[in-house]
C-alpha positions in Angstrom: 2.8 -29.5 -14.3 -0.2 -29.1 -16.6 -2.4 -31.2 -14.9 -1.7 -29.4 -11.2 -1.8 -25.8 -13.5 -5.3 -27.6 -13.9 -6.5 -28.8 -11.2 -5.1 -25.3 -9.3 -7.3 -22.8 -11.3 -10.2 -25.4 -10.8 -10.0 -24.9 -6.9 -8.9 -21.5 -6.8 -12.2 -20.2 -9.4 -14.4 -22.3 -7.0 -14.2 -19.3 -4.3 -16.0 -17.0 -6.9 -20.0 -17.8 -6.1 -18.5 -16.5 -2.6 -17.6 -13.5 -3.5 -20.8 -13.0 -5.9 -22.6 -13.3 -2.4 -20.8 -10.7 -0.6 -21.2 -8.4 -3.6 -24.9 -9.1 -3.8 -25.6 -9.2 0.1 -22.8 -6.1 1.0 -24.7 -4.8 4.0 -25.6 -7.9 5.4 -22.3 -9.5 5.0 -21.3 -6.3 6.8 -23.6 -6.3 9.5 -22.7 -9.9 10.0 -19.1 -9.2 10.0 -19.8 -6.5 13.2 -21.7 -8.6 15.7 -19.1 -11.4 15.0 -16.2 -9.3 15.7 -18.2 -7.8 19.1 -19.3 -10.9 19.9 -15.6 -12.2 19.7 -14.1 -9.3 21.7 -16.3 -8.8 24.8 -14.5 -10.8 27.2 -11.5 -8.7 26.1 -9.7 -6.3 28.2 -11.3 -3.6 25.7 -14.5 -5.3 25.3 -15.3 -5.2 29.1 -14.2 -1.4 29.0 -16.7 -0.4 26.3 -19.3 -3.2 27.5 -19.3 -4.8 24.4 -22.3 -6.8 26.4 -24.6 -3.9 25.6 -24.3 -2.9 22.6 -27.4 -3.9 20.3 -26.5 -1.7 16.8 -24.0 0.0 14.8 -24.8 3.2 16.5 -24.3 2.3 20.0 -20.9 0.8 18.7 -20.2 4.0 17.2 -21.2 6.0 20.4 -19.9 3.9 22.5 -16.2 3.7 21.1 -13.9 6.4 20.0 -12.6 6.5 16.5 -8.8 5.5 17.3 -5.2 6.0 15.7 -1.9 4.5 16.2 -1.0 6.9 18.9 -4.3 5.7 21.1 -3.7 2.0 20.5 -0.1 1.8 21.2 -0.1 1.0 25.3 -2.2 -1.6 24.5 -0.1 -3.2 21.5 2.9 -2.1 23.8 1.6 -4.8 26.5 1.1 -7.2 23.4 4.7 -7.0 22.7 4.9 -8.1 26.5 3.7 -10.9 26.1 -0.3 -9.6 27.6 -3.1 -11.0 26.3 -6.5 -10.8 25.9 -6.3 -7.1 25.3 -7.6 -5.9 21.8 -8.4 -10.0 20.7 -9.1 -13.0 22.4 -6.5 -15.3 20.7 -2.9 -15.0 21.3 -1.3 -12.8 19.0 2.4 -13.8 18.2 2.5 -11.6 14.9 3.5 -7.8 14.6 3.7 -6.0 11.8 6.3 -3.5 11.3 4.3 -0.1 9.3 6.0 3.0 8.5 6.1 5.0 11.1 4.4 8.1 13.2 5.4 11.6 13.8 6.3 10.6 17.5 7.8 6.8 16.1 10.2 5.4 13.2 7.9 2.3 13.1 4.3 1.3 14.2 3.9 -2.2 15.1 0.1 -4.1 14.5 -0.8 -6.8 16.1 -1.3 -9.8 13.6 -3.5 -12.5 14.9 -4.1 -16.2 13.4 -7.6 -14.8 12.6 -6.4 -12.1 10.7 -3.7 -14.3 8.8 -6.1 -16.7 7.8 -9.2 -15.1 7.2 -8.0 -11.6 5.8 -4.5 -11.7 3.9 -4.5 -15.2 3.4 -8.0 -14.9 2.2 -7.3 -11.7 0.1 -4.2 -13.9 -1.6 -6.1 -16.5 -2.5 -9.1 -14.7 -3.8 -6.9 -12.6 -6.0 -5.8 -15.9 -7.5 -9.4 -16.9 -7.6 -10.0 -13.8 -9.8 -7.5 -14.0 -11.9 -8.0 -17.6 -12.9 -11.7 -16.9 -13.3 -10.6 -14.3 -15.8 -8.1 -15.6 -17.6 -9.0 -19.6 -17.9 -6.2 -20.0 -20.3 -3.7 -19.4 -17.4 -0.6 -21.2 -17.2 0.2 -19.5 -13.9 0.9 -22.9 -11.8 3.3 -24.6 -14.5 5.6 -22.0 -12.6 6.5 -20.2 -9.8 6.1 -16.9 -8.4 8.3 -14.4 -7.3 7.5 -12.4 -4.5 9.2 -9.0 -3.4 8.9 -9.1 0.4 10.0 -7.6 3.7 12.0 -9.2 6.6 11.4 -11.2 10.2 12.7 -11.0 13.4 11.8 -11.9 16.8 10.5 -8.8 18.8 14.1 -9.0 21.2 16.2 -8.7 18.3 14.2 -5.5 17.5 16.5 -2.2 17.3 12.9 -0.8 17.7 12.1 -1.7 21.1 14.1 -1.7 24.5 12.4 -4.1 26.4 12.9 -8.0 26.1 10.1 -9.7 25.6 8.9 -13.5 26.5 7.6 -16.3 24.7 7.8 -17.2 20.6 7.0 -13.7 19.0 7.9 -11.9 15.9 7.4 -8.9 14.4 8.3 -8.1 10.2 7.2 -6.8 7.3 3.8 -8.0 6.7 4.5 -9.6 3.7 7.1 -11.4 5.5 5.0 -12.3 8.3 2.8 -14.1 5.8 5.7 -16.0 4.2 6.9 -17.4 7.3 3.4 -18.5 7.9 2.5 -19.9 4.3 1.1 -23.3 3.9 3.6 -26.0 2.4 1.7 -26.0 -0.9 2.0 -22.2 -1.3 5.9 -22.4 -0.4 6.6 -24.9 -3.8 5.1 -22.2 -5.9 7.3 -19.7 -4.6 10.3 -18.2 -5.4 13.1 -17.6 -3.8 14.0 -20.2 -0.8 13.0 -18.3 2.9 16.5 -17.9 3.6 17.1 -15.4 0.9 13.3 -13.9 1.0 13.4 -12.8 4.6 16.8 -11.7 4.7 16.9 -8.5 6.6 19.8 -6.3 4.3 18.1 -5.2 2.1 20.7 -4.7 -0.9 22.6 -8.2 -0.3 18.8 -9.7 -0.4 17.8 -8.0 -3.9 21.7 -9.5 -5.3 21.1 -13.0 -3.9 17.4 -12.9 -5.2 18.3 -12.0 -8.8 21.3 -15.0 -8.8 18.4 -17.7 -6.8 15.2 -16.7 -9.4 16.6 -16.5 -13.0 17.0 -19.9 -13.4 13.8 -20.1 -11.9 10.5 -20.8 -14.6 8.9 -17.6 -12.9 5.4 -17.2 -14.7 3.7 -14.3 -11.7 5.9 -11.0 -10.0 4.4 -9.5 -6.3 5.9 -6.3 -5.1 5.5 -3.0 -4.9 6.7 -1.3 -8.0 9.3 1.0 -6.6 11.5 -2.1 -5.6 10.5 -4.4 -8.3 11.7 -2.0 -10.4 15.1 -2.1 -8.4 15.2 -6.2 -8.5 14.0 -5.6 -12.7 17.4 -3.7 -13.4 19.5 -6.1 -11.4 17.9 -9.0 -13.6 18.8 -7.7 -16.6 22.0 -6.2 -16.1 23.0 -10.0 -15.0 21.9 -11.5 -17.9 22.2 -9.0 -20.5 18.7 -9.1 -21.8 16.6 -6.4 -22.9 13.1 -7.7 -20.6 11.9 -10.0 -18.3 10.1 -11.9 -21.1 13.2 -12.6 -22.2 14.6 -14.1 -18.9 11.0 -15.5 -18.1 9.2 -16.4 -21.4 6.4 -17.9 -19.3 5.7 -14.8 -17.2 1.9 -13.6 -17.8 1.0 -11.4 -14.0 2.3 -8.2 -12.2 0.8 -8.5 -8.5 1.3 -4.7 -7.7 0.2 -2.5 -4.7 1.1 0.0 -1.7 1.8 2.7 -4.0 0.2 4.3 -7.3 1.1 2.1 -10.7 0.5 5.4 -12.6 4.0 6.7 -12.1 5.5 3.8 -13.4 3.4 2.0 -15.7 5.1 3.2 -18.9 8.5 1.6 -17.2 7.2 -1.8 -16.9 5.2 -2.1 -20.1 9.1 -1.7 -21.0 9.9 -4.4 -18.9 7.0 -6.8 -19.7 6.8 -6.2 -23.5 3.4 -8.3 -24.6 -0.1 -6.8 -25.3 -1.3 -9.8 -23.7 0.5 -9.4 -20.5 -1.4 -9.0 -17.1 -1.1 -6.3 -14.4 -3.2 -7.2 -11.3 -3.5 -4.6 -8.0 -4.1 -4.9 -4.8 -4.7 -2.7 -1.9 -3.5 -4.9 1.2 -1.7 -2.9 4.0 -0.4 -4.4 7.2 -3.7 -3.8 9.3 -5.7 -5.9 6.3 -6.3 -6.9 3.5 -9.7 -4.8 1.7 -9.6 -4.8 -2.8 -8.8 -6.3 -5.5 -9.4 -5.2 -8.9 -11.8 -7.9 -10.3 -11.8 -6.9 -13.6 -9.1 -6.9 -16.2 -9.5 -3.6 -18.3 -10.1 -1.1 -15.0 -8.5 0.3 -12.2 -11.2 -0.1 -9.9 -11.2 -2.2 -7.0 -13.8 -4.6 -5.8 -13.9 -4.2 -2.1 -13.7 -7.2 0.1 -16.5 -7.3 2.3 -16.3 -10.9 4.2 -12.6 -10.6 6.2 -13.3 -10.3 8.7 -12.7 -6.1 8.7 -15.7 -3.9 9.0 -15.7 -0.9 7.3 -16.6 2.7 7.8 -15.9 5.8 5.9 -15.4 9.6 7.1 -16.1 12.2 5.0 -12.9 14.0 4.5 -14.6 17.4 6.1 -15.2 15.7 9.0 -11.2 14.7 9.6 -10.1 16.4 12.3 -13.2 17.2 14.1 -13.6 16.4 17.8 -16.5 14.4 17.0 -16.8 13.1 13.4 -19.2 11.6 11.5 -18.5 8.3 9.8 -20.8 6.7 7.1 -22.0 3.0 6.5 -22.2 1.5 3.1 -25.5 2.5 2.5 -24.6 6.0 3.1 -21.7 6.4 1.1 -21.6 8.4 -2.4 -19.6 8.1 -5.8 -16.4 9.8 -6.3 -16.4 11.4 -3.1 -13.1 10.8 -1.1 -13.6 9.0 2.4 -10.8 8.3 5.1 -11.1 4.8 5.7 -11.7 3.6 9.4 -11.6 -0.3 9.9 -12.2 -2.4 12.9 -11.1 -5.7 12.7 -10.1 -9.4 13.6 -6.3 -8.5 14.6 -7.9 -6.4 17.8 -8.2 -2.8 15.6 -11.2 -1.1 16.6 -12.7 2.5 14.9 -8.8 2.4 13.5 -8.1 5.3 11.3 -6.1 4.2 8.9 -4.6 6.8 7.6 -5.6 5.9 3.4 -8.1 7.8 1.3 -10.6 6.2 -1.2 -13.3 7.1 -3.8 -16.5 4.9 -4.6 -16.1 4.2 -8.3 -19.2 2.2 -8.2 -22.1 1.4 -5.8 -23.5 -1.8 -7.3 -20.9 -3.3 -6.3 -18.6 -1.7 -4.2 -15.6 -0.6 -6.6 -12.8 2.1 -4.8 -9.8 3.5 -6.0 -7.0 5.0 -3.4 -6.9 8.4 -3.4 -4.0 9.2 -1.0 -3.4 9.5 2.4 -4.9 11.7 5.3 -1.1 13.0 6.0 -0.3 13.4 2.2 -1.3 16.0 0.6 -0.8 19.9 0.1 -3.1 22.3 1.0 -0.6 25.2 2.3 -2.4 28.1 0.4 -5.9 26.5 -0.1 -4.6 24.3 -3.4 -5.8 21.1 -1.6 -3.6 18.6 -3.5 -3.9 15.3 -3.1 -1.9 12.0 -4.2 -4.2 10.8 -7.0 -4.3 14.4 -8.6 -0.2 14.0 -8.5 0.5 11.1 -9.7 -2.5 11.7 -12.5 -0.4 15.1 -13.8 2.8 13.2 -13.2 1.5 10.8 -15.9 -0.1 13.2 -18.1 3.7 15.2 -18.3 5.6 12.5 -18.8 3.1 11.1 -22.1 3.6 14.3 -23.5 7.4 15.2 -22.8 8.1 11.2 -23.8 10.1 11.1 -20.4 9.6 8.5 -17.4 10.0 8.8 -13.8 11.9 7.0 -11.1 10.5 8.8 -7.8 9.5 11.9 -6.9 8.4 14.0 -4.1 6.7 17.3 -3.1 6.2 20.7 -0.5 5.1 23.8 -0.4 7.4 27.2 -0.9 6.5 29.6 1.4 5.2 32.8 0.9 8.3 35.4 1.0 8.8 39.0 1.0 9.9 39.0 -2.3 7.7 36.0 -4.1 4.4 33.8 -3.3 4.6 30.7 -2.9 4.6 27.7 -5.0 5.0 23.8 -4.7 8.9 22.5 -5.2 9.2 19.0 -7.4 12.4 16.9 -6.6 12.0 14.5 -9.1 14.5 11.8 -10.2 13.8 10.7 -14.0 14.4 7.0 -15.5 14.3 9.0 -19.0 14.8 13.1 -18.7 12.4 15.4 -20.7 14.4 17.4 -23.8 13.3 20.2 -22.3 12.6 20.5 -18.4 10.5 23.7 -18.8 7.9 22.4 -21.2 7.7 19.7 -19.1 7.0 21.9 -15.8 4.6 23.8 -18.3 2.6 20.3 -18.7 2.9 19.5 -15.7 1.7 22.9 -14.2 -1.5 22.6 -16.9 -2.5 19.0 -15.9 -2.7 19.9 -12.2 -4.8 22.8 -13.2 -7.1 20.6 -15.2 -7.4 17.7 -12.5 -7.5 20.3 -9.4 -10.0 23.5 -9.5 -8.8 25.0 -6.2 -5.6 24.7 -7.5 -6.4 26.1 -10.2 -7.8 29.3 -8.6 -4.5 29.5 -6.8 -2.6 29.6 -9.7 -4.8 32.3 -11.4 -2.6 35.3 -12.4 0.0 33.5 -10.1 -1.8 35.6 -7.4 -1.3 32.7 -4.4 0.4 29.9 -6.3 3.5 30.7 -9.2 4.3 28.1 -11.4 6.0 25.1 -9.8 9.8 25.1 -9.0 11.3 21.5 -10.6 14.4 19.8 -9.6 15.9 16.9 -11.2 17.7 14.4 -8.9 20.3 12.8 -9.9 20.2 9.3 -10.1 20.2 7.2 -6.8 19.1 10.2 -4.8 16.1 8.9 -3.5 17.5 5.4 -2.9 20.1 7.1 -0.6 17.7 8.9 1.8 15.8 6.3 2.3 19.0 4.1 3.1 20.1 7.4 5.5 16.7 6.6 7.2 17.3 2.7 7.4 14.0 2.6 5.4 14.8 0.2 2.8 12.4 -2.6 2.1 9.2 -3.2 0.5 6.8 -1.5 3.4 8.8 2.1 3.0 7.3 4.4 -0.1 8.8 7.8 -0.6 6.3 10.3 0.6 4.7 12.1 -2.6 3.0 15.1 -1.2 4.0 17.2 2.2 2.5 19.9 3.6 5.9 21.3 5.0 9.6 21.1 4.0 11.0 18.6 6.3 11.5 15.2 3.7 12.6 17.6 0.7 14.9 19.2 3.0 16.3 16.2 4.1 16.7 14.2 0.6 18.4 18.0 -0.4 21.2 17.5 2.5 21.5 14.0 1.2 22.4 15.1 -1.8 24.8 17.8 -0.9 26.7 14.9 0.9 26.3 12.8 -2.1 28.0 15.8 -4.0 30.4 16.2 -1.9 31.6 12.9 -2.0 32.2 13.2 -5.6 
């Protein structure tokens, strides 16, 4: 095992000079990246409509083609599912993956095309191996296996989600599933546990066989989204009585994490993985692509991926919502602004809002960090809350109230007769605070500090009193989501709202839960 732990790191660090020539060439990489994909698409269905033929720069393309969301693409993905081609993408796509859903849908499905697989997530898991060897050359990653948290498969006529039956060899999963059906035979020996158990579609009955197939397992690397690692991490331990997963894996040195913030939860897996010299990698890879990696080992910053196939542009967050916005290139973008991201890309996605906000850490090269999402955040009274200022005074409380968090969620109060309004907190501890007020006081103060408009709002309590905090019993959030058939690695408790209708929901879950007890 040493000498393929070897010869492994040796292939994986030769991708680097590649990726030192998309960070020193970003806009041409980019501009390269555009006339491929139009070139690629203009004998398409929705090249000939757009006469893809024509266009000559980035501004015709932008002129020329709408900025789209799911709602706009989905007759054309709908005649995918089919069995239609040629729409979006040339190639045949045979790959859908199964997103969260919109306000009109319980799931979104995006088209997943052998390009995309290859060149973007494929890509994207590779280079974050590339990286990580090239930054840690000691690794013994490969003398092991790695576990990965993933979703489920199915083909697109067993879907509950759609009513029409559909032709041909097609599937539709998790994205992360969709790639582990689709790994190559050298990725699958690495890997832990056996197909059969990763792809299974219950979701509890997968995490219990999974603990039982992977700690005899010499796991040395964890993917997953932190949420449900944590809920695999707990299972682990309670099996085989130990204290942390250094203890069940001694050779474990790499947390894979993304799709959610790590902030919330870091305290709870430094618990878990219990070594100064232990290694926490994130990625921000969705199921329409595959765009950072954080490159280096002491930040939070991600290096954005410039050369799969995606090409990027960013919309200033005052112009979401307008009839006609303006979107920026690369060269146009500024530091610690936030941008809505808008991709258009090898799987057929074209001027597609994505729905994620990001900030420019740094220019030189292009380093982001998420900021939240377009449809998450809280601006009921002016406060204009976002995700990143959350989970930042989430953080900040539980440091100073020596208290951890399981999950947590938030919406407005509404003005009354009698009181203004404020912003509820259901929040479901791993450790309670001693006192639950000072810890509201903390958390009330950090907000105020990270947020100026909402800490106008709070001024004198004139528009904004201090936050209303509910602790959740334990297993609260786990049973909403369950209520909602939304367990699995792709669904994330929503953090911020901008009405009432998921903390009313998880609060009639509860009453049930209560009275069942």
């Amino acid at each position: 095992m040493p000498i393929i732990n070897s010869i492994l790191s040796w292939w994986m660090k030769k991708r680097i000079h590649q990726i030192e020539l998309f960070m020193k060439y970003p806009h041409e990489v980019q501009r390269d990246w555009l006339t491929r994909l139009i070139d690629s698409a203009m004998y398409t269905e929705w090249g000939v409509k757009y006469d893809y033929h024509s266009i000559q720069t980035l501004e015709d393309f932008k002129k020329r083609v709408p900025i789209q969301n799911y709602d706009t693409l989905k007759p054309f993905i709908q005649r995918l599912m089919n069995g239609e081609q040629n729409i979006l993408w040339p190639s045949d796509v045979k790959w859908f993956a199964k997103s969260s859903g919109t306000t009109a849908d319980k799931s979104k499905f995006i088209p997943v095309t052998a390009e995309a697989i290859e060149e973007c997530h494929f890509k994207g898991g590779k280079d974050l191996l590339s990286i990580y060897c090239n930054n840690h050359p000691e690794t013994q990653i490969f003398t092991g296996k790695g576990l990965i948290l993933g979703g489920s498969t199915s083909s697109l006529a067993q879907s509950s989600d759609q009513t029409s039956l559909f032709g041909g060899e097609r599937g539709l999963g998790d994205i992360s599933a969709v790639l582990m059906q689709n790994l190559p035979l050298w990725v699958q020996l690495i890997r832990t546990p056996d197909l059969s158990i990763a792809l299974m579609e219950k979701w509890e009955e997968k995490i219990e066989k999974m603990v039982r197939a992977t700690i005899p397992e010499n796991v040395t690397n964890i993917s997953g989204v932190p949420t449900w690692t944590l809920v695999l991490a707990k299972q682990v331990l309670e099996v085989t009585g130990k204290k942390n997963l250094l203890e069940v894996w001694p050779n474990l040195e790499l947390f894979v994490h993304g799709a959610v913030s790590f902030t919330p939860y870091e305290e709870q897996f430094h618990r878990l993985f219990p070594s100064p010299s232990f290694n926490y990698l994130e990625t921000y890879n969705a199921s329409e692509g595959f765009f950072g990696i954080q490159d280096q080992s002491k930040s939070e910053e991600m290096l954005l991926m410039l050369d799969y196939g995606v090409f990027y542009e960013f919309m200033p967050m005052e112009e979401y919502g307008k009839e006609d916005p303006k979107t920026l290139n690369l060269e146009e973008v500024e530091l610690n602004k936030n941008y809505t991201l808008i991709i258009s890309t090898n799987a057929g996605l074209w001027r597609y809002l994505i729905g994620d906000t990001i900030k420019f850490t740094s220019l030189n090269p292009f380093r982001i960090k998420i900021s939240g999402r377009t449809k998450h955040f809280i601006n009921a009274f002016g406060e204009e809350v976002i995700v990143e200022n959350s989970d930042q005074a989430i953080k900040i409380a539980c440091d100073k109230t020596d208290s951890l968090i399981k999950e947590y969620t938030v919406a407005p109060i509404y003005f009354s007769s009698t009181e203004n309004g404020a912003h509820e907190w259901l929040i479901e501890f791993e450790k309670p605070p001693a006192n639950i007020d000072y810890f509201t006081e903390v958390l009330d103060n950090a907000l105020k500090s990270l947020n100026s408009d909402y800490e106008a709002k709070r001024y004198k309590d004139m528009a904004l009193r201090l936050p209303v905090l509910r602790e959740m019993p334990p297993g609260t959030f786990y049973n909403w989501l369950k209520s909602k058939d939304k367990l699995g690695g792709q669904y994330k408790v929503p953090r911020l709202s901008n009405n009432r209708k998921y903390v009313d929901e998880i609060k009639e879950v509860l009453r049930k839960m209560t009275v069942r007890n």
